[in-house]
C-alpha positions in Angstrom: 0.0 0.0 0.0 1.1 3.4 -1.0 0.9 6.6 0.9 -1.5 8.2 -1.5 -4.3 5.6 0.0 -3.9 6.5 3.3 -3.7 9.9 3.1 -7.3 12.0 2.6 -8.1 13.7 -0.4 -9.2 17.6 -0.8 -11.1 19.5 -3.3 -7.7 20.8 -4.4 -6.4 17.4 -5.5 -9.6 17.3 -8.0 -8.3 20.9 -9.6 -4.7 20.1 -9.7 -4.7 16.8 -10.7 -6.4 17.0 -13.9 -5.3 20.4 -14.8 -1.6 18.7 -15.1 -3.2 15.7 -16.8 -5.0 19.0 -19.0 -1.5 20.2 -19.7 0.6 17.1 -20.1 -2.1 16.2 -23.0 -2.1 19.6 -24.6 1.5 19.8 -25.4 1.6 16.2 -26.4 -0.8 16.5 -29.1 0.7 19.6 -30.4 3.5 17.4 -30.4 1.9 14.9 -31.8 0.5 17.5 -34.7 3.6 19.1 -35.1 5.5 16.5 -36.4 4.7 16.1 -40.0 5.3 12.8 -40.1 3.0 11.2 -38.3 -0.3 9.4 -38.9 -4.1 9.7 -37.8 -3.1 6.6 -36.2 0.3 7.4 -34.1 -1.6 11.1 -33.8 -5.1 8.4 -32.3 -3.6 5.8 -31.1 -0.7 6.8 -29.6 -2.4 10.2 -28.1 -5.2 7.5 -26.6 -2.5 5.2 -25.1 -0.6 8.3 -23.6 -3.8 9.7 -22.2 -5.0 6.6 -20.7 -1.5 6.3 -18.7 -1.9 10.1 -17.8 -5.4 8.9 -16.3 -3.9 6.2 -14.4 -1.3 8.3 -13.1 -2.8 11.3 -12.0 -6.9 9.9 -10.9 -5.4 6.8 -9.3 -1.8 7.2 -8.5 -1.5 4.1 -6.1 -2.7 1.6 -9.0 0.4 -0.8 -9.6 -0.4 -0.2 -13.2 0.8 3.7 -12.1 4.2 2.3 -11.1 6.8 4.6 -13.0 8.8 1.3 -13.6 6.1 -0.4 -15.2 5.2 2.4 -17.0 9.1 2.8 -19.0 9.1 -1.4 -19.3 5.5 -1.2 -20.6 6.2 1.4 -23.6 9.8 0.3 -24.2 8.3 -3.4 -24.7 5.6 -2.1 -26.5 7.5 -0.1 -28.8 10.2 -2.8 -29.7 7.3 -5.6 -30.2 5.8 -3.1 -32.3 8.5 -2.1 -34.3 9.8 -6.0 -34.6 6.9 -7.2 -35.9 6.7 -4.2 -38.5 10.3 -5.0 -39.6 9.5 -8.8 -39.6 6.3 -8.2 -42.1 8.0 -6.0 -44.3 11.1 -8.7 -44.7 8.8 -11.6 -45.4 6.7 -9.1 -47.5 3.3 -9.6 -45.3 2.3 -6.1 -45.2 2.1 -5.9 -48.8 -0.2 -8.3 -48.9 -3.1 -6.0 -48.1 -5.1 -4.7 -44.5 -5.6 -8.3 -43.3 -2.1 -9.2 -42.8 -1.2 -5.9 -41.0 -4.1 -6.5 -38.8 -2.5 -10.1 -38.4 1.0 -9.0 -37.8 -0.6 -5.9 -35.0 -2.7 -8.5 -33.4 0.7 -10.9 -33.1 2.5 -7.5 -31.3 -0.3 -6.7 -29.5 -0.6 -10.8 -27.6 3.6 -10.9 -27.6 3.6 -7.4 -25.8 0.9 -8.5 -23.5 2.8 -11.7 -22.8 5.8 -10.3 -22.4 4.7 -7.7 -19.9 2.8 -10.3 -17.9 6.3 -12.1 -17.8 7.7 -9.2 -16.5 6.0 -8.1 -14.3 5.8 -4.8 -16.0 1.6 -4.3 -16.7 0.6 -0.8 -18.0 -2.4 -1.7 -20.3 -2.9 1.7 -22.2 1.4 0.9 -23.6 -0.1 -2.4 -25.5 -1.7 0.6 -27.9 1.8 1.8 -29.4 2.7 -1.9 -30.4 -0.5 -1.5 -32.9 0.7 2.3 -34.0 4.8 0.8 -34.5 3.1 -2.2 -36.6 0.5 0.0 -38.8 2.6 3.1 -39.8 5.9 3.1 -38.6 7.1 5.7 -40.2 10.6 6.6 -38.7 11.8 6.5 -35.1 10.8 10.2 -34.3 8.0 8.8 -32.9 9.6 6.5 -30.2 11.3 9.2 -29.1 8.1 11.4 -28.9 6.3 8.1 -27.3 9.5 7.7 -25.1 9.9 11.5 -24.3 6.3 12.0 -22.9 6.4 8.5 -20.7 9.5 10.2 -19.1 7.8 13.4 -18.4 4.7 11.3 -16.8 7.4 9.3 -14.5 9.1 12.5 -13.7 6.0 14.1 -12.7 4.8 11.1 -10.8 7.5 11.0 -9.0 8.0 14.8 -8.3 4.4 15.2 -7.0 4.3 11.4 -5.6 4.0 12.9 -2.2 0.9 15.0 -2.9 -1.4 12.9 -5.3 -4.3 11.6 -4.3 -6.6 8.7 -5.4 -9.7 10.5 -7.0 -11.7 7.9 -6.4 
């Protein structure tokens, strides 16, 4: 059990909390629109996984899924299944075969990421998202680093205002 649970929650802690979640989310998707290069689907997807990990960091801070470890394993797993299985479909030529084999190949990253974090130990379900935006439309690597970038800003945070967050519910 984490401090956050046993310490009370104020009216404060439901202005603060999501303003930073407000914040964190408005600068990464003008990141996110910014970069020319990416997709409706790393702009979607990835924006949806990275706001879903915002949630579980900043409305429910003591969920082990809000652990700042298993948040870095989650995405860097995620990224590399993602980004594996991409490679691996364009070297045996699957993705040119049309939208049912990419949806194959982004189911395959999708299950080994899940696997793989459930070996681990590392469980962040909103990461398994990016193995589906590295396996559709990898573009370049700009968006790892993006992906990668904002994950560290949310563990940085986390871990700054660990002390003060509260469970909003």
């Amino acid at each position: 059990m984490t401090q956050t649970m046993h310490q009370p929650r104020t009216a404060w802690n439901y202005i603060w909390q999501p303003a930073i979640v407000f914040i964190f989310l408005v600068t990464i998707l003008n990141i996110f629109l910014f970069e020319e290069h990416l997709s409706n689907v790393a702009w979607a997807v990835g924006a949806g996984s990275l706001a879903s990990s915002a949630y579980l960091v900043f409305a429910k801070p003591s969920a082990v899924s809000a652990h700042p470890l298993r948040l870095i394993v989650a995405y860097v797993l995620a990224i590399v299944c993602g980004m594996t299985t991409h490679y691996l479909g364009d070297t045996f030529l699957l993705a040119k075969l049309g939208y049912l084999w990419i949806s194959v190949l982004a189911a395959f990253a999708v299950v080994v990421t899940i696997l793989l974090m459930l070996w681990m130990k590392a469980d962040h379900p909103p990461a398994v998202g990016m193995a589906l935006v590295f396996v559709i439309d990898l573009k370049d690597y700009r968006t790892s680093v993006i992906v990668l970038s904002a994950i560290t800003v949310l563990v940085i945070l986390k871990l700054a205002l660990g002390r003060w967050l509260r469970d909003l519910y």
